[in-house]
Jmol script that loads the backbone (N, CA, C; Angstrom):
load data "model"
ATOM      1  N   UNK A   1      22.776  19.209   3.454  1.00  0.00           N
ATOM      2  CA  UNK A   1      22.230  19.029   4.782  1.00  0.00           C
ATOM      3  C   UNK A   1      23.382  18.725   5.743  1.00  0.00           C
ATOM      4  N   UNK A   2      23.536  19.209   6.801  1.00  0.00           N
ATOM      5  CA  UNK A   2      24.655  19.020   8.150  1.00  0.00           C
ATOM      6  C   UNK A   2      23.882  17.772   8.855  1.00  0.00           C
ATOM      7  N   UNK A   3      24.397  16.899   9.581  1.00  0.00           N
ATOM      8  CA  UNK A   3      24.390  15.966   9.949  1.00  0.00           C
ATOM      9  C   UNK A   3      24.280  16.691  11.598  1.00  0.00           C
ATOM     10  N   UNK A   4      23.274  15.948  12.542  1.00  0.00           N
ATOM     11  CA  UNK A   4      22.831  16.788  13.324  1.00  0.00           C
ATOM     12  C   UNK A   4      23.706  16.137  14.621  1.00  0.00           C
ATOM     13  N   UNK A   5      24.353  15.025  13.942  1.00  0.00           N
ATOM     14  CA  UNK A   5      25.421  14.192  15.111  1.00  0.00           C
ATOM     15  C   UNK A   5      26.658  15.044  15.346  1.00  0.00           C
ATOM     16  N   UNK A   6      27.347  14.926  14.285  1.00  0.00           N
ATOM     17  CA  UNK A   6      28.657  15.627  14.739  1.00  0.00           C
ATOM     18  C   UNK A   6      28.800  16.958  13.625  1.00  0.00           C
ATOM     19  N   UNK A   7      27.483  17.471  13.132  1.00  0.00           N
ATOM     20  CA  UNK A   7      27.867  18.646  12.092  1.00  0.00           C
ATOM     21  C   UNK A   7      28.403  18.665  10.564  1.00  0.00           C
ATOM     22  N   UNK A   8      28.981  17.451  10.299  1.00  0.00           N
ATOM     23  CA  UNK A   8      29.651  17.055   8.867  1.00  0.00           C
ATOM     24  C   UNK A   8      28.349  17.134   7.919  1.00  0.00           C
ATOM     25  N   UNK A   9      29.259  16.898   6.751  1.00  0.00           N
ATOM     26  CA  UNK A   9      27.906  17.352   5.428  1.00  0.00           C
ATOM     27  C   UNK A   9      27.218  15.776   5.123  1.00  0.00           C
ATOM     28  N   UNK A  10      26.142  15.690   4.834  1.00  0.00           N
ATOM     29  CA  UNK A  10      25.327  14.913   4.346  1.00  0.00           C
ATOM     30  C   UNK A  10      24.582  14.671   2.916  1.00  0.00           C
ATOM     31  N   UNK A  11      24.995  13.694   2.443  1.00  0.00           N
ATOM     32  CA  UNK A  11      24.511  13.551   1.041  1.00  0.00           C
ATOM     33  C   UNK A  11      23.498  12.639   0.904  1.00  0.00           C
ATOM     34  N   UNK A  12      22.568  12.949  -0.101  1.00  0.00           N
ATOM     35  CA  UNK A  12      21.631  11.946  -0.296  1.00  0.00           C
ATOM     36  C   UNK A  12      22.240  10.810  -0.830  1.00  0.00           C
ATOM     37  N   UNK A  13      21.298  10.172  -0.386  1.00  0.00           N
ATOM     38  CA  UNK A  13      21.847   8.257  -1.031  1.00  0.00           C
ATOM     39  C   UNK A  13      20.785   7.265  -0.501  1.00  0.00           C
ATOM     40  N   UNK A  14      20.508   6.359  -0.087  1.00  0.00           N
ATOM     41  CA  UNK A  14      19.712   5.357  -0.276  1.00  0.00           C
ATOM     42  C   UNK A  14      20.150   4.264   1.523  1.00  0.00           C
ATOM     43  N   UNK A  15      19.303   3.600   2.246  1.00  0.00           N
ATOM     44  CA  UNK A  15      19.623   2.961   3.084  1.00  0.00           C
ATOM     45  C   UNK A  15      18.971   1.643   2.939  1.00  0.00           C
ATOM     46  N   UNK A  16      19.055   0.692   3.948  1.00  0.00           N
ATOM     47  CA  UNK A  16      17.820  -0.132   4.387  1.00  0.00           C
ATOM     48  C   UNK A  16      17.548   0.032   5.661  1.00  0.00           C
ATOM     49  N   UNK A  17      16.441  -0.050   6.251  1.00  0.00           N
ATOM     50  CA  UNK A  17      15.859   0.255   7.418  1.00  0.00           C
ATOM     51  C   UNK A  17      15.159  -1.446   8.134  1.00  0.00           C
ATOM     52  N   UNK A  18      15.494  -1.408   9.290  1.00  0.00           N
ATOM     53  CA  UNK A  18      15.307  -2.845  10.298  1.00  0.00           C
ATOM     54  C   UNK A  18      14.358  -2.796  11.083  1.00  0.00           C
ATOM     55  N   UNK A  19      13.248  -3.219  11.446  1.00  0.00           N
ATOM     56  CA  UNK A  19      12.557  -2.163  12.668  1.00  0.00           C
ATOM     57  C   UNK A  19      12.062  -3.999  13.106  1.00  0.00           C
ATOM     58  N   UNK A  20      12.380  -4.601  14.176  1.00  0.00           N
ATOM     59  CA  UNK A  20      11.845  -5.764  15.040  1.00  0.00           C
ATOM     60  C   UNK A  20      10.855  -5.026  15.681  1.00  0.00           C
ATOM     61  N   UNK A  21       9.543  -6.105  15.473  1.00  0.00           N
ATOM     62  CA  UNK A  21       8.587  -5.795  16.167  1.00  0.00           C
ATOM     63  C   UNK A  21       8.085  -7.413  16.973  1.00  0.00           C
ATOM     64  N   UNK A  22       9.374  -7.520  17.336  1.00  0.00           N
ATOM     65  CA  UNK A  22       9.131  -8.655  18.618  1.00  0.00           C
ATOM     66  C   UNK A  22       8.968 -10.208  17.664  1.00  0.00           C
ATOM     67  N   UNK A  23       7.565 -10.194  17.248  1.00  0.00           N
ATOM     68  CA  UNK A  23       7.281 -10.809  16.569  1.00  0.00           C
ATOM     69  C   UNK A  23       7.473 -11.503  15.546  1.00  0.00           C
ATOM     70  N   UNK A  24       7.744 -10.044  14.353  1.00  0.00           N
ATOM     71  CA  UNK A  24       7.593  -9.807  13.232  1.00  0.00           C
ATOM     72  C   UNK A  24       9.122  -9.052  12.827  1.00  0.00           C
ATOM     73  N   UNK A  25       9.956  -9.081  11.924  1.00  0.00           N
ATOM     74  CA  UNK A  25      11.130  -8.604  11.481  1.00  0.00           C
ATOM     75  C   UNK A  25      10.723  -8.028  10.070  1.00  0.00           C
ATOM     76  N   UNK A  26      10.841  -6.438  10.169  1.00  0.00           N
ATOM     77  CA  UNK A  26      10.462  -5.661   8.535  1.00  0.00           C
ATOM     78  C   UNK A  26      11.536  -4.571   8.297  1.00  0.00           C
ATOM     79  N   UNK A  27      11.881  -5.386   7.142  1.00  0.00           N
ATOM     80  CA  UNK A  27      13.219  -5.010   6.205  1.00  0.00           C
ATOM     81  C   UNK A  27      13.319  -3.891   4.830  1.00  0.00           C
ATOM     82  N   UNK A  28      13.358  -3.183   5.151  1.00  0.00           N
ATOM     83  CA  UNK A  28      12.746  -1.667   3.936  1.00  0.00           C
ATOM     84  C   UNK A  28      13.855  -1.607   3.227  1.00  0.00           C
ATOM     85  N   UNK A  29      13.913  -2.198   1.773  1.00  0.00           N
ATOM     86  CA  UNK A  29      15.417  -1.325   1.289  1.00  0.00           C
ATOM     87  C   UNK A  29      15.322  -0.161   0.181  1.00  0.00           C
ATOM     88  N   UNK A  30      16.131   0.118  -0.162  1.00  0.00           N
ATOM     89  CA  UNK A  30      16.366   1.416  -0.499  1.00  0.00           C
ATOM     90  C   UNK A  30      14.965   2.757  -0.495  1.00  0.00           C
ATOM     91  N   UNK A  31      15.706   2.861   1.161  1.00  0.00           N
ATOM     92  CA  UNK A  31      15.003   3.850   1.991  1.00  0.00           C
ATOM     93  C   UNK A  31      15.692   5.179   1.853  1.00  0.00           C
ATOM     94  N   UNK A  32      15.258   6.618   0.430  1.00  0.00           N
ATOM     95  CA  UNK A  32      15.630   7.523   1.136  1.00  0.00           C
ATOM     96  C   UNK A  32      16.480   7.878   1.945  1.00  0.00           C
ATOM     97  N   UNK A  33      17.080   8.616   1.887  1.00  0.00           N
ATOM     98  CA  UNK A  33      17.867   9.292   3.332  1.00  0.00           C
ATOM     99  C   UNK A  33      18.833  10.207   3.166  1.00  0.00           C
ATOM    100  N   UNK A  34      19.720  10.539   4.093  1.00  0.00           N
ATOM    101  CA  UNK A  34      21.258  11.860   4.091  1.00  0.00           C
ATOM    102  C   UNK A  34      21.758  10.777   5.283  1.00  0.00           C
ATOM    103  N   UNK A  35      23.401  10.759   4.004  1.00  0.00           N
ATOM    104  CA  UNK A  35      24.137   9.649   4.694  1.00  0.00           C
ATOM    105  C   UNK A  35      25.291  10.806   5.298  1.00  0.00           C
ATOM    106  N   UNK A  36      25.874  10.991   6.464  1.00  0.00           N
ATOM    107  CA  UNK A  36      26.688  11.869   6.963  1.00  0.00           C
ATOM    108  C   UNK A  36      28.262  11.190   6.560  1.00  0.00           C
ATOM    109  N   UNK A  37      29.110  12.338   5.766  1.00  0.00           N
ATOM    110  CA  UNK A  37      30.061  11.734   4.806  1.00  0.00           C
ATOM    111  C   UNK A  37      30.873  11.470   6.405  1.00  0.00           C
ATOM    112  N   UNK A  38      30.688  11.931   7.323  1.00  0.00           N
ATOM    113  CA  UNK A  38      31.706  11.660   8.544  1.00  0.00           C
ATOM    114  C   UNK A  38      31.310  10.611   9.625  1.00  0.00           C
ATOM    115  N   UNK A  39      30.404  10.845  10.303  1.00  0.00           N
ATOM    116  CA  UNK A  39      30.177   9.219  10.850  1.00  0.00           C
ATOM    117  C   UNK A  39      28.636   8.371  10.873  1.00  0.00           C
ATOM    118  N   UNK A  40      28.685   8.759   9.478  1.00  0.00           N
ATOM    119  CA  UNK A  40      27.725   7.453   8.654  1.00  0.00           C
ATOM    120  C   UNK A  40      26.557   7.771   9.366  1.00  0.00           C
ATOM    121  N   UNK A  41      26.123   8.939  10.224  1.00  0.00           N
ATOM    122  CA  UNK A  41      24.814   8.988  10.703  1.00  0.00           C
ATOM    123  C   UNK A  41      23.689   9.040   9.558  1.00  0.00           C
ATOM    124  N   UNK A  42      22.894   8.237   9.600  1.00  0.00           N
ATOM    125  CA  UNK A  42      21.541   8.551   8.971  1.00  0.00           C
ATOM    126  C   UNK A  42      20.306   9.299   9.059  1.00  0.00           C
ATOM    127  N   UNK A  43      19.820  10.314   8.189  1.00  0.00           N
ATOM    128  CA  UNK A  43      18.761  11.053   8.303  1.00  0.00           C
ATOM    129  C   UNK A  43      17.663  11.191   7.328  1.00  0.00           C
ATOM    130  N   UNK A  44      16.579  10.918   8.071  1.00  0.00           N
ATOM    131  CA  UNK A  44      15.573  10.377   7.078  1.00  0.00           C
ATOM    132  C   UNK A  44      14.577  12.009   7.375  1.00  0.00           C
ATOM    133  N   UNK A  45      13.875  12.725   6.407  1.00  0.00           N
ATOM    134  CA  UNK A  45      13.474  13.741   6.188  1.00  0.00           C
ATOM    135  C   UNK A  45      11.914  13.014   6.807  1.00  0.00           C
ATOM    136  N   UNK A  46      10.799  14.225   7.219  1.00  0.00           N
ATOM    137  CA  UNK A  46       9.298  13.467   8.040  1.00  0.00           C
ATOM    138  C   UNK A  46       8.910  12.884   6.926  1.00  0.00           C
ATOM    139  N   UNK A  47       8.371  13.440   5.474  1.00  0.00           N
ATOM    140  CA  UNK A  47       8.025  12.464   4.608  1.00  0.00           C
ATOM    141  C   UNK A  47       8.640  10.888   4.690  1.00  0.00           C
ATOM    142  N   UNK A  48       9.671  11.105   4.350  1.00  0.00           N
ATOM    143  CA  UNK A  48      10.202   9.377   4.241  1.00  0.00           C
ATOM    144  C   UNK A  48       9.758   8.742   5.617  1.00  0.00           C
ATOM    145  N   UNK A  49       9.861   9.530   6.879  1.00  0.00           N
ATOM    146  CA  UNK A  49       9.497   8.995   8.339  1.00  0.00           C
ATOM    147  C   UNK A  49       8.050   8.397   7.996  1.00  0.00           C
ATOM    148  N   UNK A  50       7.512   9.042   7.816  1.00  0.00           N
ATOM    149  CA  UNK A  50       6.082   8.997   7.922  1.00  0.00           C
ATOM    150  C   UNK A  50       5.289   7.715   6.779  1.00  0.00           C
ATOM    151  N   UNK A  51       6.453   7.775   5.772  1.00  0.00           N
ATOM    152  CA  UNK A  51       5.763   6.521   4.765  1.00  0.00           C
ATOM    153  C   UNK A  51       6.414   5.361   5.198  1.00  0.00           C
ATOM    154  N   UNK A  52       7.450   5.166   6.235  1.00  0.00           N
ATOM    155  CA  UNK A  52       8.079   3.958   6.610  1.00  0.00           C
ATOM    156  C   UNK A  52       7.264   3.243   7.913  1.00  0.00           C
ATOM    157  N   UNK A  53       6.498   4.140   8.569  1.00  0.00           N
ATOM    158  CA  UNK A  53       5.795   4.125   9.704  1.00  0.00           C
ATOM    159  C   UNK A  53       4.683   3.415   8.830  1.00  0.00           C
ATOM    160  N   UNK A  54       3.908   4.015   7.783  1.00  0.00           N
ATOM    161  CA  UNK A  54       2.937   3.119   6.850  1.00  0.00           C
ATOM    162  C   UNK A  54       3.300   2.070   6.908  1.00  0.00           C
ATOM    163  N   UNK A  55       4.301   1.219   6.091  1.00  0.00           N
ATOM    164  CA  UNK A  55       5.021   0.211   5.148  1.00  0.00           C
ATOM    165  C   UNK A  55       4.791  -0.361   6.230  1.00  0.00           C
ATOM    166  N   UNK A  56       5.495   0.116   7.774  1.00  0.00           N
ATOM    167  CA  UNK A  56       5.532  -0.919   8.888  1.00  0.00           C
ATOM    168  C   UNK A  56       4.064  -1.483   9.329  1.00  0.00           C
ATOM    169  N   UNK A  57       3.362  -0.838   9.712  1.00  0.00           N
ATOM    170  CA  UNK A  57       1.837  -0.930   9.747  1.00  0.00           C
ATOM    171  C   UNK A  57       1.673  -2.017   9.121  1.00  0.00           C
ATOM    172  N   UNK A  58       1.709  -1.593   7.914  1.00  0.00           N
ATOM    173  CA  UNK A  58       0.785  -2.863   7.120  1.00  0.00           C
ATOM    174  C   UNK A  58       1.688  -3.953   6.834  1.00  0.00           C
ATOM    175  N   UNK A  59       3.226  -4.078   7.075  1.00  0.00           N
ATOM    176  CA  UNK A  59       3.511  -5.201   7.161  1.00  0.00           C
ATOM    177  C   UNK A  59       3.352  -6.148   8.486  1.00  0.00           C
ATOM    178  N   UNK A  60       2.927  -4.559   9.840  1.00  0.00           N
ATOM    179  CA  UNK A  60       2.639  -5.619  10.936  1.00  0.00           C
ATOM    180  C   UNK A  60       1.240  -6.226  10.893  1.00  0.00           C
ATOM    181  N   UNK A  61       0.244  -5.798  10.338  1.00  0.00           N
ATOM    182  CA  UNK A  61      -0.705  -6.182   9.814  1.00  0.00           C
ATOM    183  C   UNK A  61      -1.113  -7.789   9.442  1.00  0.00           C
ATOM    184  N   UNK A  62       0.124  -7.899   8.306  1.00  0.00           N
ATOM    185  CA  UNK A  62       0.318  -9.158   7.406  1.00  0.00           C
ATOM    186  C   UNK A  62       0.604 -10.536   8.762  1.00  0.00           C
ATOM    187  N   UNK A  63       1.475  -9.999   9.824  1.00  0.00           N
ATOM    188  CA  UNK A  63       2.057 -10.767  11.019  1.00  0.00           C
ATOM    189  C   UNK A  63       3.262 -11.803   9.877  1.00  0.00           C
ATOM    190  N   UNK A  64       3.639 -11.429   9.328  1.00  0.00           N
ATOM    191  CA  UNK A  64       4.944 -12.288   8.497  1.00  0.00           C
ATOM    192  C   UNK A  64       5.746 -12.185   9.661  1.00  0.00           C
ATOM    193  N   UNK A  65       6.793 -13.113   9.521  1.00  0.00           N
ATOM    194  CA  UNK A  65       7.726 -13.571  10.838  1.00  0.00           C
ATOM    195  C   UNK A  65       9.309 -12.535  10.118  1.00  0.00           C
ATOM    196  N   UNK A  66       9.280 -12.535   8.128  1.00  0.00           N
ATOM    197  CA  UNK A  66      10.183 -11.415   8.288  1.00  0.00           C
ATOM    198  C   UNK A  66       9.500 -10.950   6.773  1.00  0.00           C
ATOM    199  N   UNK A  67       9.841  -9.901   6.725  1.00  0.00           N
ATOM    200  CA  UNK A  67       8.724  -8.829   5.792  1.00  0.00           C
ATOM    201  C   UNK A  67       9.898  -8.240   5.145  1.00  0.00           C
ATOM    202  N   UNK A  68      10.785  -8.262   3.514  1.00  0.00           N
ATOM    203  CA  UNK A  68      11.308  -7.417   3.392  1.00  0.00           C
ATOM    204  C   UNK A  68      10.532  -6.343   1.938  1.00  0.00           C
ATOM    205  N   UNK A  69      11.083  -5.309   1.981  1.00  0.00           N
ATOM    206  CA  UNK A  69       9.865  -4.789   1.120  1.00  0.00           C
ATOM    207  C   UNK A  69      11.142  -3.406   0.469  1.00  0.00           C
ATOM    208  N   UNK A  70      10.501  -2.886  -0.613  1.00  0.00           N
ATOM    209  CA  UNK A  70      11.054  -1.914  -1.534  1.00  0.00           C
ATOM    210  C   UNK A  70      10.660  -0.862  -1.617  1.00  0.00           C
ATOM    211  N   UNK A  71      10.979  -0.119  -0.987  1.00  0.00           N
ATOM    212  CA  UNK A  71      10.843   1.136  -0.447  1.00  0.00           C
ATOM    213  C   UNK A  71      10.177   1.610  -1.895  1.00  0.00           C
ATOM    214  N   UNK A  72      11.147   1.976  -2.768  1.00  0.00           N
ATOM    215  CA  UNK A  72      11.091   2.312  -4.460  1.00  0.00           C
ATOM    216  C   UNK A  72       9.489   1.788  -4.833  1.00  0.00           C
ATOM    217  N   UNK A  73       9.029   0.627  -4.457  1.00  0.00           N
ATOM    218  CA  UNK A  73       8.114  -0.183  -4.735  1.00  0.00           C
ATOM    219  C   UNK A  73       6.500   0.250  -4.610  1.00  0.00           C
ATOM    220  N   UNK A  74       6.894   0.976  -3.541  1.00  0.00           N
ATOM    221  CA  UNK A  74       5.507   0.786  -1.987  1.00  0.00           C
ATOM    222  C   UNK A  74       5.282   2.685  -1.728  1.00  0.00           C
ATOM    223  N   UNK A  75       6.296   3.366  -2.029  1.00  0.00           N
ATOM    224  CA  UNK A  75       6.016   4.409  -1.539  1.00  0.00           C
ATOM    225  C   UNK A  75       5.465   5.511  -2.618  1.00  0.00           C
TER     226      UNK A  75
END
end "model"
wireframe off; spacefill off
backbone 0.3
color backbone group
């Protein structure tokens, strides 16, 4: 996969994902992804988009003040 920032190649590998929801702080780790071997841009394919958008949901749901969760776990 080309990295849609600066064009370099992208390899799969694994992230954690941060998403503040004011409130609530939800911490996703090993999230899927294409890590760009040139400037570390991250790209998450719609599947993985779309199940992290879940995870968030229902951890905003819970209203925890910080939520971390396992991607590997949940998806």
């Amino acid at each position: 996969m080309k990295c849609m920032k600066c064009g370099a190649s992208a390899q799969k590998g694994f992230t954690t994902s941060v998403t503040d929801l004011q409130d609530c702080l939800v911490i996703v780790r090993n999230v899927p992804c294409f890590k760009c071997s040139e400037c570390n841009e991250i790209i998450y394919t719609g599947d993985v988009i779309q199940q992290l958008e879940e995870i968030i949901a229902s951890a905003k749901k819970l209203m925890q003040e910080i939520s971390i969760i396992d991607y590997s776990k949940v998806a």
